[in-house]
LODREN-913635 format. One record per residue: x, y, z of N, C-alpha, C in turn. Coordinates in pm, whole numbers, plus 32768, in hexadecimal, padded with zeros to 4 digits. Example, Ala and Ser with C-alpha at 12.3 -4.5 7.8 and 13.67 -1.06 7.14 Angstrom:
2
85277DC7830C84CE7E3E830C85287EB6830C
85057F1F82C485577F9682CA850A80038313
***
This chain:
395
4AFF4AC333DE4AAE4B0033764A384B4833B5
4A244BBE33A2497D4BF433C149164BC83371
490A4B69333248A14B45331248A14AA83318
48114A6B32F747FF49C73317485E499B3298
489A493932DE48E3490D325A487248B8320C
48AE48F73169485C48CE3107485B481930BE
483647B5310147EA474230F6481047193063
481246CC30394805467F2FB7478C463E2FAC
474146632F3346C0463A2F2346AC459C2F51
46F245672F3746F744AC2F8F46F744A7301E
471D451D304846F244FB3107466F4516312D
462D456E30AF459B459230CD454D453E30EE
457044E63072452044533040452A43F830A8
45A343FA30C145B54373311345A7439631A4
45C2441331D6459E446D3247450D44233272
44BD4444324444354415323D44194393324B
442F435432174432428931FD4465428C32CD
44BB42D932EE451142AA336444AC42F833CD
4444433833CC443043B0344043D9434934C4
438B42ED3447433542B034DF438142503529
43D841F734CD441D419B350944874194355B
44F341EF353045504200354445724282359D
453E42E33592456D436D35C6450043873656
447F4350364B4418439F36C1444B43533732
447742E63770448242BB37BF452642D8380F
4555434F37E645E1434D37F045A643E33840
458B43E038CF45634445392045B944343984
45AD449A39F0462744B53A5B4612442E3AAA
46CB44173AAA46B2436B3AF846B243003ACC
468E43193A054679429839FD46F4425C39A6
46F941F3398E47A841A6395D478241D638C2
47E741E33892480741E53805486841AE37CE
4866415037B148C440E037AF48FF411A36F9
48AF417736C348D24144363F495441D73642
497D424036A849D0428136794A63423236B7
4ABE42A236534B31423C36864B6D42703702
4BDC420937104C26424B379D4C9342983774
4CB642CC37C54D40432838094D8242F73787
4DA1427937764E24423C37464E1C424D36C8
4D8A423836884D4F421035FB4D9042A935A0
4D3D4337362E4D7343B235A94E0E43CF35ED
4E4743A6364D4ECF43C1364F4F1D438B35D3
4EDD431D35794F1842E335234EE343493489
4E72437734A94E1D43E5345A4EB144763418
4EE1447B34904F5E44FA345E4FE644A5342A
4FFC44333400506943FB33D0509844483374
51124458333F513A449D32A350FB44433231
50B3449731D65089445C316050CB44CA30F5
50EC44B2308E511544E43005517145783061
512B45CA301851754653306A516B466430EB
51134649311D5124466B319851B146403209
520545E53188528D45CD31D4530F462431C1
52DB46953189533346F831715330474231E3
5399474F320A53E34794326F540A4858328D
53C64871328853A748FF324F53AB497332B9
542849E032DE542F49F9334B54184AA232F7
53E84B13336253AB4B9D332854414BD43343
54544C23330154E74C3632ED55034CD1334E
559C4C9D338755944D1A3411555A4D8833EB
555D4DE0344D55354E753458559E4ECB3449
55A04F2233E155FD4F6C33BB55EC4FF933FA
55EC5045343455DD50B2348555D3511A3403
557E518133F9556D51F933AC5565527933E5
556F52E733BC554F536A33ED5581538D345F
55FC53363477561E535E350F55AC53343583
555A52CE356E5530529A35D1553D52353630
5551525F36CB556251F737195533515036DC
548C517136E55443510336EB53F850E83655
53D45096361453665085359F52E050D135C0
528E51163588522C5157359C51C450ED3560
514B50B5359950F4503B3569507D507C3549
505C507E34F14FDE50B135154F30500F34EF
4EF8502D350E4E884FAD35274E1D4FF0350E
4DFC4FCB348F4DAF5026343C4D1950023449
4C97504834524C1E4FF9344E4BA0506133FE
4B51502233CE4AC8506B33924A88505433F3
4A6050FC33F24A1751083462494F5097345E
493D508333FA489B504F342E48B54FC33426
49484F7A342649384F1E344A49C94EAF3415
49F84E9534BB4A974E65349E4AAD4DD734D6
4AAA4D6C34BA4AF04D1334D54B2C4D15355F
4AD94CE135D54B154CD436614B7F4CBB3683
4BA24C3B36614C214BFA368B4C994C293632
4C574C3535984CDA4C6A35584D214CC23596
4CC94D3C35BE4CFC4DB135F84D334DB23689
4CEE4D7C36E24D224D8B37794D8E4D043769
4DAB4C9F37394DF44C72376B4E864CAA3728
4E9C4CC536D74F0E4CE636944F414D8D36EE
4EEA4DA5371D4EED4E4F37564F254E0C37EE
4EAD4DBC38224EFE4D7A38844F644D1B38A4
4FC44D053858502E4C9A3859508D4D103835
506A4D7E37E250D54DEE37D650FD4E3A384C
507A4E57388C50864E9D390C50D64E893972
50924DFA399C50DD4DBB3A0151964D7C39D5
51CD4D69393C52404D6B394552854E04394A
52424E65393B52894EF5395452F84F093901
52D84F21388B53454F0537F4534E4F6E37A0
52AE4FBD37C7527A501437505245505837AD
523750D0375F52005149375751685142371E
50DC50F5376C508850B03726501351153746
4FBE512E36B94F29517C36964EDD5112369F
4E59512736B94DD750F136914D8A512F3621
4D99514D35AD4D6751BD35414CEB518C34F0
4C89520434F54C0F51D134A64BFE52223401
4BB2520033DD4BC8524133314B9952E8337B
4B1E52E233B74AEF535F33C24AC5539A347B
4AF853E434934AAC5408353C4A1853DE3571
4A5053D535DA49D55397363049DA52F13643
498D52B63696499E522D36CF498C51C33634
49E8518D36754A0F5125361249AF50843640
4973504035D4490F4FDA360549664F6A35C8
49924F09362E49CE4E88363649584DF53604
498E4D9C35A549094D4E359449374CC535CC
491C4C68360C48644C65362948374CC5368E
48C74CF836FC48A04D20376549084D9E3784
48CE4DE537EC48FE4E473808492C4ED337C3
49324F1B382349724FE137DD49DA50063820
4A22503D37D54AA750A737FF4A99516537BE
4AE551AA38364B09522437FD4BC051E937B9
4BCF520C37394C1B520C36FC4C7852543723
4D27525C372D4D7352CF373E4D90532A36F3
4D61532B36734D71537635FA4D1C5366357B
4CE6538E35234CD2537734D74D45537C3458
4D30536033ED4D9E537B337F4DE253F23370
4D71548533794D9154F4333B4E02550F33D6
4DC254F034354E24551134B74E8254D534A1
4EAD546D34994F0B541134604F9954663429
4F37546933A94FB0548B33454FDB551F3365
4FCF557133B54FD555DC340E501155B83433
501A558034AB507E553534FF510154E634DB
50E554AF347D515254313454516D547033A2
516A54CC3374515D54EF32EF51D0549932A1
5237545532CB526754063289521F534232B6
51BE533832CA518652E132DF51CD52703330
516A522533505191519C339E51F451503363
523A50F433B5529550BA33B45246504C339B
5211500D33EF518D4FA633C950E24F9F33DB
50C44F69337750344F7C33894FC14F0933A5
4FA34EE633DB4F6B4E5E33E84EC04E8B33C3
4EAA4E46335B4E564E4A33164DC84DCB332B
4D5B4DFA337F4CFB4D7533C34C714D9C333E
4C384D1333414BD94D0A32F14B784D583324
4B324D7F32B34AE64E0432ED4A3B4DED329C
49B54E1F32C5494C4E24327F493C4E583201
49694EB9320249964F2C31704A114F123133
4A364E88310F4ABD4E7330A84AD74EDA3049
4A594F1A30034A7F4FA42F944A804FE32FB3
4A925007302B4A6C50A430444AFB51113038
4AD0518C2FE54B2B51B12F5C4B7A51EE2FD2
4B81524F30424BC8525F30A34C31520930EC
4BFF51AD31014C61515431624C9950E730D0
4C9C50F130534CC650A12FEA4D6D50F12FC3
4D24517E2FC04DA351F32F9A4DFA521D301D
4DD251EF306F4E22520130FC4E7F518B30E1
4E6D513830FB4E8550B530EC4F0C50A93063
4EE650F0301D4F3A510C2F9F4FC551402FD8
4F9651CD2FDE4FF65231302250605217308B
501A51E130D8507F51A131315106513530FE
509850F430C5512B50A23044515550AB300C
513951872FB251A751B82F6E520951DD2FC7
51ED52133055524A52203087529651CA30FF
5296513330B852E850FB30EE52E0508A316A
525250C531A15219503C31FB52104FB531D6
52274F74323052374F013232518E4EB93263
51304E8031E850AE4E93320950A34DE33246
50664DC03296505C4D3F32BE4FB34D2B330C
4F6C4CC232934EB84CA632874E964C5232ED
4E1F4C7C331F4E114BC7336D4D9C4BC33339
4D894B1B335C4D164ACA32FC4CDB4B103254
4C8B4B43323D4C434B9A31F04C794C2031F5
4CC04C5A321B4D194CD832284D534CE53192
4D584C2C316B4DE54C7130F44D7B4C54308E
4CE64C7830704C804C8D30194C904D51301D
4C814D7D307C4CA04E08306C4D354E593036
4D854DEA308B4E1B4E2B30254E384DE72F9E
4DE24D7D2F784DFC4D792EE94DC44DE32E8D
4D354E032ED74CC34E5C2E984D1C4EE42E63
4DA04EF52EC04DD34F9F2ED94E204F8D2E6F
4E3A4F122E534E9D4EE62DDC4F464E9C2E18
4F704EBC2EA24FC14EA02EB650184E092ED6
4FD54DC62E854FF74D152E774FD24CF72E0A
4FFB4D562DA950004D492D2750834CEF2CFA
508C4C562CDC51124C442CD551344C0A2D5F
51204BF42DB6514A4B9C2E3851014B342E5A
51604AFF2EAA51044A972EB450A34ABE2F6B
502B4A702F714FF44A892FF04F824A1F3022
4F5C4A1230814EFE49E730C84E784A3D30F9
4E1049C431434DCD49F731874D41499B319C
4CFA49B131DC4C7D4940322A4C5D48DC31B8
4C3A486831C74C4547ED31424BA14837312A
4B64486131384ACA484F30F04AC948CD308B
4B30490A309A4B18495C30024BA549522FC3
4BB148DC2F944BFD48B82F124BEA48C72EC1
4B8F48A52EAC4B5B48A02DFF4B3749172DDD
4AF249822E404ACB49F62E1B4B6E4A532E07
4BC44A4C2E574C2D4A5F2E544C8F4A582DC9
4C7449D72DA04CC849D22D2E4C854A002C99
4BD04A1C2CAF4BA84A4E2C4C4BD44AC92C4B
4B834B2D2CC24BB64B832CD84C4B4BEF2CFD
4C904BA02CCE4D244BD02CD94D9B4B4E2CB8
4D884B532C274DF24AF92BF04E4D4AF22BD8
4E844B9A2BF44F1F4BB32BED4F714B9F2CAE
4F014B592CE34F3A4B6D2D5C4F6F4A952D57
4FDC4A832D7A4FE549E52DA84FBE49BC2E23
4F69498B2E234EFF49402EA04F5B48C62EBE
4F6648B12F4A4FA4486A2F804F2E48122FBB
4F3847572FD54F06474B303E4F25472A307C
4EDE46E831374F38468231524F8F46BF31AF
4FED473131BA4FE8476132174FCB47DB3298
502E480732FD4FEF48513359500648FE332A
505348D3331050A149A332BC50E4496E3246
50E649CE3229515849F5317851A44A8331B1
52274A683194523B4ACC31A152BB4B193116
52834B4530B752C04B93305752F84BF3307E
53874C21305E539A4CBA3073532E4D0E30ED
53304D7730C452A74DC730FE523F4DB130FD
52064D5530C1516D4D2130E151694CA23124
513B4C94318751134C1A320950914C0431DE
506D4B6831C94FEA4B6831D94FC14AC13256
4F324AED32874F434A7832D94EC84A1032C7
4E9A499732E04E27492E32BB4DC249983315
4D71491633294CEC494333AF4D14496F33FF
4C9F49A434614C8B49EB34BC4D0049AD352A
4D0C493135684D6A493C35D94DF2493E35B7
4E0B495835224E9C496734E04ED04A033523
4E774A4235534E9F4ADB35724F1F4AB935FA
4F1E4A7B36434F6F4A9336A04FE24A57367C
501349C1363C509949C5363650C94A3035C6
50754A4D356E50B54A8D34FA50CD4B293535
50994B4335A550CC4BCF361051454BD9364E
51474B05367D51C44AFA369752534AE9366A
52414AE935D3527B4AF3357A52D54B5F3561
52444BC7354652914C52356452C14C9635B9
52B14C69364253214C7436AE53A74C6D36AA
53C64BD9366B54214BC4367954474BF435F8
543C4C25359054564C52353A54884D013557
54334D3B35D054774DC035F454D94DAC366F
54BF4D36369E55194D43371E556C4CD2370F
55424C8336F155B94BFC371655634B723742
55794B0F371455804A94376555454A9C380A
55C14A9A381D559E4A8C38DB55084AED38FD
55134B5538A854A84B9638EA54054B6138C6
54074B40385153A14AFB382553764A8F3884
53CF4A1438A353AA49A738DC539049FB3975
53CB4A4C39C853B34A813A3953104AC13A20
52DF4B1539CF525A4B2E39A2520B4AAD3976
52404A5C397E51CD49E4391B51BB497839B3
521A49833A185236492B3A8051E0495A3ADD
51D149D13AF551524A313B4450D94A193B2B
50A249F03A6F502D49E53A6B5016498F3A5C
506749313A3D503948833A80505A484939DC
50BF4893398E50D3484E38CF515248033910
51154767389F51A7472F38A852164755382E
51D0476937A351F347A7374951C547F436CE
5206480936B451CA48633639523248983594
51E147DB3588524847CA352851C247AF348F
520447D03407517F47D033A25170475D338C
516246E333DF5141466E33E35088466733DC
50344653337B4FB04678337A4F5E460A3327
4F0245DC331D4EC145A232B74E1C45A232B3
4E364615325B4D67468332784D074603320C
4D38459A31E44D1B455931964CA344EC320A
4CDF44E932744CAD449332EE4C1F44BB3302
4C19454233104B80458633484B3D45A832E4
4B39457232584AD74582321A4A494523321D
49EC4544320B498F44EF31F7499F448231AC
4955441C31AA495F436A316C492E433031DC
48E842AE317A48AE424A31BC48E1420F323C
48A0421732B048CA4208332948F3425833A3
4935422B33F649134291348E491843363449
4953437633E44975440033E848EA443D33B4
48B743CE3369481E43DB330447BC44023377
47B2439A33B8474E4398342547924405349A
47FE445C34C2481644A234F747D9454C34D5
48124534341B47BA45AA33ED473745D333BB
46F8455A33E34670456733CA463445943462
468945A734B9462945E335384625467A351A
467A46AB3467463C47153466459E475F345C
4579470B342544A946EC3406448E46D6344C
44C14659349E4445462C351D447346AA3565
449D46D3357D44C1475C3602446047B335CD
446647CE35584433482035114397481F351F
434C479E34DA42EA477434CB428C4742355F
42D747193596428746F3360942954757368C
42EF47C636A342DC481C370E42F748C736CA
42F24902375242CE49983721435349C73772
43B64A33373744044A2B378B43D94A9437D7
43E74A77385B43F14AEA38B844624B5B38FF
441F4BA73951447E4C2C397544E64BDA39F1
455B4BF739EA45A44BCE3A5045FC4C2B3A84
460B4C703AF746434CD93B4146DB4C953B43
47444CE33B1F47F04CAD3B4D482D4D133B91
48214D0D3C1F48554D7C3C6048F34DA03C24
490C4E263C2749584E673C0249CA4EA13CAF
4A2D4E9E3C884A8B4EC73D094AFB4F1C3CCA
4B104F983CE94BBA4FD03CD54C484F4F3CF7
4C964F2D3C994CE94ED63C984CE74E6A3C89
4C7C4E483C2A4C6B4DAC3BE64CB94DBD3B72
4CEE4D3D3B844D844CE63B234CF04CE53A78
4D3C4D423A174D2F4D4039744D074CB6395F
4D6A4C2939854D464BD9391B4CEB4BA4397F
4CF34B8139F84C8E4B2E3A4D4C2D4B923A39
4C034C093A164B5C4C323A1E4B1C4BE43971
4B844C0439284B5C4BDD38934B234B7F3876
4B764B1A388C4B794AA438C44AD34A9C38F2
4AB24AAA395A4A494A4B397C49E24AAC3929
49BB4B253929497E4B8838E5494D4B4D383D
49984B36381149854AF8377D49964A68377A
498E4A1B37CE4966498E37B048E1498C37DA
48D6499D3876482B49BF388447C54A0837F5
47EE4A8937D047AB4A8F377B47874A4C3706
48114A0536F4481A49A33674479D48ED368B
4772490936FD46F648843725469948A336B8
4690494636B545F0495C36634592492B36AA
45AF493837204536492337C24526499E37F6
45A749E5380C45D24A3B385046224ADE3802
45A04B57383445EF4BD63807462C4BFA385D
46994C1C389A47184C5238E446B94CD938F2
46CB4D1F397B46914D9F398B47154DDE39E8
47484E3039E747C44E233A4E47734EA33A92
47A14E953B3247424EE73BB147C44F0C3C1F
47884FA23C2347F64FD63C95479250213CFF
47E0504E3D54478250CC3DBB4789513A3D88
47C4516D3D0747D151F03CEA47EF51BA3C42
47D852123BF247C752093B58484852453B47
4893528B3B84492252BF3B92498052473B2E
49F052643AEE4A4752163ADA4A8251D53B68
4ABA51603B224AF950E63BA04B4850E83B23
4C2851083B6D4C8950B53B3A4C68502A3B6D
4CC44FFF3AD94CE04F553B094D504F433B30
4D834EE33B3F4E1A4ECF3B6E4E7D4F393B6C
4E824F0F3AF34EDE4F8B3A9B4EB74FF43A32
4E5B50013A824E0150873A454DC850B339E2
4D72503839984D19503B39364CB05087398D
4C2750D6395A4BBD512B39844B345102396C
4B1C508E39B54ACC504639CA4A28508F39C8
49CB50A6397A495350F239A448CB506B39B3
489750983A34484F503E3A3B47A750533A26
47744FD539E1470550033989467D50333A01
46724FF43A3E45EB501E3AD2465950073B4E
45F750583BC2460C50633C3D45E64FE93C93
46474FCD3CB5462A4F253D0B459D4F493D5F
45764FA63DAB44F84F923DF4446250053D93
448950123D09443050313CE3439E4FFF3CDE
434350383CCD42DA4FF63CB942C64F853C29
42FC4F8D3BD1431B4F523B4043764EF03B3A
43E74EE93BCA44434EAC3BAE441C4E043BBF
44684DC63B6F44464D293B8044504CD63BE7
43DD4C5B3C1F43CC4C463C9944644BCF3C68
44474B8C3C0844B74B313BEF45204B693BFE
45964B143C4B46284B583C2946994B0E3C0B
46CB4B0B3BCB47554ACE3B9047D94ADC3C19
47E34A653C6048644A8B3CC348EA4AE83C8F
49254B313CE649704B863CA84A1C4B1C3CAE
4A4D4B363C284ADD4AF53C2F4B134AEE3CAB
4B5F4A703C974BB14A583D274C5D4A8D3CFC
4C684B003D054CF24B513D094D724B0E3D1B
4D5E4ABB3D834DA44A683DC84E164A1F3D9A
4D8249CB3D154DEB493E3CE24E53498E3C57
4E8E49303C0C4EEC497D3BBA4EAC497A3B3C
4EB149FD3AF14E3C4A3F3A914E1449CB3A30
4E7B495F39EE4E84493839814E1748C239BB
4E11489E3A324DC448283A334D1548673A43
4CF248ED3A4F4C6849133A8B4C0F48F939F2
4C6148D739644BFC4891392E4BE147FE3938
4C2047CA397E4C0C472339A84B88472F3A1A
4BD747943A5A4B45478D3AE34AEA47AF3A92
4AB847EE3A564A46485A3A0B4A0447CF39D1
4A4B479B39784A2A4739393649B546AD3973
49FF46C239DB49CA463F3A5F498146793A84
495647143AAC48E247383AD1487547203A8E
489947243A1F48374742399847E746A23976
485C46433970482345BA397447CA457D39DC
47E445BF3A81479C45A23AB5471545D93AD4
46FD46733A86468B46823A68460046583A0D
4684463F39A3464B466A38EE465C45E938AE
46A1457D38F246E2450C38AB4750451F3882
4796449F38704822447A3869482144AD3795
47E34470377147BD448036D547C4452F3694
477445913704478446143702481A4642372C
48684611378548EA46673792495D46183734
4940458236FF498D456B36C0499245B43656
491745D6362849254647358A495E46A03579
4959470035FF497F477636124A0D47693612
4A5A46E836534AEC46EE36374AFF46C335A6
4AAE469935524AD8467E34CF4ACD471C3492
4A8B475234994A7147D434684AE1483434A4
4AF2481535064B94485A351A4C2E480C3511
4BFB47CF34AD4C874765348D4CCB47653517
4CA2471E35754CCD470735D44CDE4660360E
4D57461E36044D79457036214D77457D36B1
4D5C45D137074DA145B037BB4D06456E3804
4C9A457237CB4C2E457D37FE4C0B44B6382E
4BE744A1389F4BDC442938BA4B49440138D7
4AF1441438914A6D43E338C24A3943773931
***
């Protein structure tokens, strides 16, 4: 989600009752006995109600005489959902399936939230120039501007003609907005349910699990739901084998809609006192500037990845720093623009270590995570994996 997830007036209350006792003493190093282990949220993704439906995105039917599916990965430009976007762009890339855009509503650099900028490969109007019978699929990431009347009627269009639209987290708040889950059923991040089902009652809200997948509309839970539900659609354009060969590279054991967003909500106890280090972070420090060096050929999901959990401390603003303000490809050739010059005079003395490339993408939010605890407290990165419906995290 790009924004703080929205709290239930009872964590406020009780947020508070917990800040002196419970939350200040949970600094880098120190035990926190009250989150759970490994085992506790491995039991967190069990099948509950739907989420034991078995739900596979249905093959790829080839159109227009095209080799490959044309993807396009749609974003508002003043402000897009990090991970939604790079990881689904990067799990497409690296299986080599599609014919894949980076597209913004309007020209010029596109602003990623919490962190980072891209030059876009197209905007819409280029787009539909290009592709005038539109995408094959569209992967649709939660965005700052859910109304915004451009990227609502894009969004439309594409699903008169035939795309196959698939949301992550908060994504499927904008494709309901366009109208196109009028009548289906769908998902998406547990903290706007309720706004969800006020706001769009002809849509069937699922909970509970990791994707839905209806006909032509895909929708997926939270934020770390973006990568199996990518891997989904892999194997949905290519096959089986190829999926698990793409999911075996980045370190997935599966990616199956086995989910239960019911786990990371707030309530009395460790998750309460996890999300109340949103205030104390808040209330007791200032966040500061942090430099993340920037390199030509950094891996999509490992930059995301650590880029938007750091920012997600609310300690820490992400500043990304190169030797030249020039675009930097990434891996697979997202257009990386970086915000200051690593030896500027302005640039930040603090610096955020740069991803380790190395290890396999899916685990660099586990490391990120452990960084974060051993700065910020164990209590601060446990939240952040609740906020990205994420069970792998071992405090």
């Amino acid at each position: 989600m790009s924004r703080l997830i929205p709290l239930r007036l009872y964590v406020c209350g009780a947020a508070c009752a917990l800040l002196f006792g419970a939350l200040l003493p949970a600094q880098a190093g120190s035990a926190d006995s009250t989150l759970p282990t490994a085992a506790a949220l491995a039991d967190a993704i069990a099948p509950a109600g739907p989420a034991s439906m078995a739900e596979k995105i249905a093959p790829y039917q080839p159109r227009f005489g095209r080799a490959k599916p044309v993807i396009a990965v749609i974003g508002e430009n003043s402000g897009t959902e990090l991970i939604d976007f790079f990881i689904p762009y990067g799990v497409l890339a690296r299986a080599g399936v599609a014919e894949l855009l980076a597209v913004s509503t309007r020209s010029g650099p596109m602003r990623m939230s919490p962190a980072l900028r891209i030059a876009p490969d197209a905007d819409i109007a280029q787009f539909d120039q290009r592709y005038p019978d539109g995408a094959d699929y569209l992967i649709v990431p939660a965005v700052v501007k859910a109304d915004d009347p451009a990227l609502l009627a894009w969004i439309a269009a594409q699903g008169a003609k035939g795309a196959t639209v698939v949301s992550i987290c908060d994504g499927a708040m904008v494709v309901a907005a366009s109208g196109l889950l009028k009548g289906h059923r769908a998902t998406a991040h547990w903290a706007t349910e309720a706004q969800r089902h006020a706001q769009f009652p002809d849509t069937r809200w699922i909970a509970n699990v990791r994707y839905v997948a209806d006909g032509t509309r895909i929708s997926s839970a939270g934020i770390s739901a973006a990568l199996p539900t990518t891997l989904a659609l892999v194997e949905a354009i290519a096959g089986q084998p190829r999926a698990a060969a793409v999911a075996a590279e980045l370190g997935v054991a599966e990616w199956s809609t086995r989910h239960n967003s019911d786990a990371f909500q707030p309530r009395l106890g460790r998750n309460l006192i996890a999300y109340a280090t949103t205030y104390t972070d808040r209330w007791f420090h200032s966040p500061a500037d942090f430099g993340l060096p920037l390199a030509a050929g950094m891996d999509e999901i490992t930059l995301a990845y650590s880029a938007d959990a750091y920012a997600r401390t609310r300690r820490v603003r992400v500043r990304t720093l190169a030797a030249a303000l020039a675009p930097l490809p990434t891996l697979h050739g997202l257009a990386l623009l970086p915000d200051q010059l690593q030896d500027g005079a302005d640039a930040p003395a603090q610096r955020l270590a740069a991803p380790d490339l190395a290890m396999p993408a899916a685990t660099a939010l586990d490391h990120t995570l452990r960084a974060i605890a051993a700065s910020y407290g164990k209590s601060t990165a446990y939240r952040i994996a609740l906020e990205f419906e994420y069970a792998g995290y071992q405090p």
